[in-house]
C-alpha positions in Angstrom: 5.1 -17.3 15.9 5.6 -14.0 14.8 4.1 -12.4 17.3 5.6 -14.1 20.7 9.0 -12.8 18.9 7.9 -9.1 19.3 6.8 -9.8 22.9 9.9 -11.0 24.4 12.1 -9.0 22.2 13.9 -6.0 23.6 13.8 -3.6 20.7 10.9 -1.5 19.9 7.3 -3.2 18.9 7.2 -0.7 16.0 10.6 -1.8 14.5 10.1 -5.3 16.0 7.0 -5.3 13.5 8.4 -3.9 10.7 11.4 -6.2 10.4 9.0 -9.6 10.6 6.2 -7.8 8.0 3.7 -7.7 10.5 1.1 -4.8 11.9 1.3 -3.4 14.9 -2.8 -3.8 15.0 -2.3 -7.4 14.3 0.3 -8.0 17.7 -2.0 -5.6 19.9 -5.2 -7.7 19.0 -3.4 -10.8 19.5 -2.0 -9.7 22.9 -5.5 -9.6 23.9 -6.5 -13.1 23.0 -7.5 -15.5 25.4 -4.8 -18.8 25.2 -6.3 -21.9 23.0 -7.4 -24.8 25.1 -4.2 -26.4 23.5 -2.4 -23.5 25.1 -3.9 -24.0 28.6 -3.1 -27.5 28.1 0.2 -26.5 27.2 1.1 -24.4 30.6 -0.6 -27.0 32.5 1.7 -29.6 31.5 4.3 -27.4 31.8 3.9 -27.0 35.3 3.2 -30.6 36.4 6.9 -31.4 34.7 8.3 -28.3 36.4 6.9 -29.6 39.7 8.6 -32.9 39.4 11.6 -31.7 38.9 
C-alpha cells in the first residue's frame, strides 16, 4: 500500500505523497485508523512464529 510506503520512508511525507499521487489528507486519516481484524490477525500470527523461532 501506498500509504505504509510514506510511513517507513525517510524522505519528506509531502514529497513522499506527491511522487505516489496521493494526498497528504488521505495518509494523515489513514494513520489514524484502527488495524482490520485481518490486521490484528496478521500481528498476532506474526508474533506466535516470532516466538517459535
Amino acid at each position: 500500500m501506498k500509504y505504509t510506503f510514506v510511513k517507513k520512508n525517510r524522505f519528506s511525507i509531502e514529497d513522499t505523497c506527491r511522487i505516489l499521487n496521493v494526498s497528504k489528507s488521505g495518509y494523515y486519516e489513514w494513520l489514524k485508523r484502527e488495524d482490520s481484524e485481518r490486521a490484528k490477525s496478521n500481528q498476532k500470527l506474526d508474533e506466535r512464529i516470532a516466538d517459535s523461532i
